[in-house]
C-alpha positions as CSV (number, residue, x, y, z in Angstrom):
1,X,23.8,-8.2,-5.2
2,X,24.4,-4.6,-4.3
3,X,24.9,-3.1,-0.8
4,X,26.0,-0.1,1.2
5,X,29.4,-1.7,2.3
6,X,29.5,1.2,5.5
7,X,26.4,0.2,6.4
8,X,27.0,-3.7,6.0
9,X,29.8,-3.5,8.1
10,X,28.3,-1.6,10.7
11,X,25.6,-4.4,10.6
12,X,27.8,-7.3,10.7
13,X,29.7,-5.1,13.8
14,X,26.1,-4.6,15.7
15,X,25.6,-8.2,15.9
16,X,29.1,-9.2,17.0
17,X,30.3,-10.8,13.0
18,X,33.3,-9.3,12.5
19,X,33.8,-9.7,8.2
20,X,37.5,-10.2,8.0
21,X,36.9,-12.2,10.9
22,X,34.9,-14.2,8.6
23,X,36.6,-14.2,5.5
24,X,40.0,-15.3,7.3
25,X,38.0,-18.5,8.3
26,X,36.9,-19.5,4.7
27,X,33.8,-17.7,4.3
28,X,32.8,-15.1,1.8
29,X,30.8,-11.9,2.0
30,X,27.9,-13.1,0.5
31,X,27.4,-15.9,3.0
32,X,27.8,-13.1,5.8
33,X,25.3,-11.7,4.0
34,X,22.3,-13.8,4.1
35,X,23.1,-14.7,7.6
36,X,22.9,-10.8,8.7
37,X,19.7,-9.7,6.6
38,X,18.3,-13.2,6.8
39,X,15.1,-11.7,8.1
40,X,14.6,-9.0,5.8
41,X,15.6,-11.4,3.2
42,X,12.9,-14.0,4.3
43,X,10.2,-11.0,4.6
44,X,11.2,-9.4,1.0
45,X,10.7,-12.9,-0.7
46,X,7.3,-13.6,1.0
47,X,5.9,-10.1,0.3
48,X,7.0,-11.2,-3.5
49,X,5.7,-14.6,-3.5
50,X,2.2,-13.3,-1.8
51,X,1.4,-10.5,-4.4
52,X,2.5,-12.9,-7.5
53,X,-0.6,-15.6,-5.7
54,X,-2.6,-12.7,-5.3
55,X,-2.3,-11.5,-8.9
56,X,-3.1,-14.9,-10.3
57,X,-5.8,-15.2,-7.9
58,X,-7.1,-11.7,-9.1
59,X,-6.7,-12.5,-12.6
60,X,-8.2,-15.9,-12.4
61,X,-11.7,-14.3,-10.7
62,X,-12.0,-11.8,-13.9
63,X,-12.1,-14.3,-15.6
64,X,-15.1,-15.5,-14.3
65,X,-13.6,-19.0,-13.3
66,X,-15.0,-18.6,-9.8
67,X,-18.9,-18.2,-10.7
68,X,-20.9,-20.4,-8.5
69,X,-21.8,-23.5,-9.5
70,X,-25.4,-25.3,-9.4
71,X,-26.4,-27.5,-6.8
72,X,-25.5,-31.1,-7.9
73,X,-28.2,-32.9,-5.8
74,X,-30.8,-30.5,-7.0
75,X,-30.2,-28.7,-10.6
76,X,-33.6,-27.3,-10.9
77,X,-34.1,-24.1,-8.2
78,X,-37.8,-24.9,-6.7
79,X,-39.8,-21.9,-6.7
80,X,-40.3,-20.7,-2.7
81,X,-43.2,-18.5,-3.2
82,X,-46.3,-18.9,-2.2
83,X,-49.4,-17.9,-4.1
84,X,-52.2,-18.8,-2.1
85,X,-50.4,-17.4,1.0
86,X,-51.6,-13.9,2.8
87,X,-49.1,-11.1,2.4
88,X,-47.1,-9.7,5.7
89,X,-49.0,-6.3,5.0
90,X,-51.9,-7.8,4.5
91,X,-51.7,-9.1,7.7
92,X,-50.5,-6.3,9.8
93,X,-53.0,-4.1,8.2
94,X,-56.0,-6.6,9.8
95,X,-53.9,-7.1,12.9
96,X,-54.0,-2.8,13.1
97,X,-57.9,-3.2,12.5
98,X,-58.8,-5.4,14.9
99,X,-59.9,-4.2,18.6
């Protein structure tokens, strides 16, 4: 893990973690670390986790694996037309005719 150590430092000072402070009570730097940038840290691995999801969810749907599905309880669409019926312009047209 790489970091700025001037600007580490001045991080650990901002929040009151002095790092020889630390490391003269048995910890180590890396530890100081996490506990610092623990935030960032938290919001760099979500933002990671979300777009690998997202690219399998992307690549899953060009693959057509998200088509709909028939209905189970009725397989066979029923035609909804009807043919004996009088068309909407049809009746507008005698509705404008009347008086």
């Amino acid at each position: 893990m790489f970091f700025a150590v001037n600007n580490f430092f001045k991080d650990a000072m901002a929040v009151k973690m002095n790092p020889y402070q630390w490391l003269a009570q048995g910890g180590n730097l890396n530890q100081l670390y996490n506990t610092i940038y623990f935030d960032r840290l938290v919001k760099e691995a979500t933002e990671k986790a979300v777009a690998e999801a997202k690219a399998k969810w992307d690549e899953a749907a060009g693959k057509g694996d998200r088509a709909p599905k028939p209905n189970p309880a009725d397989p066979a669409p029923k035609n909804t037309t009807v043919e004996d019926g009088i068309s909407l312009a049809k009746l507008l047209e005698d509705a404008a005719s009347r008086k």
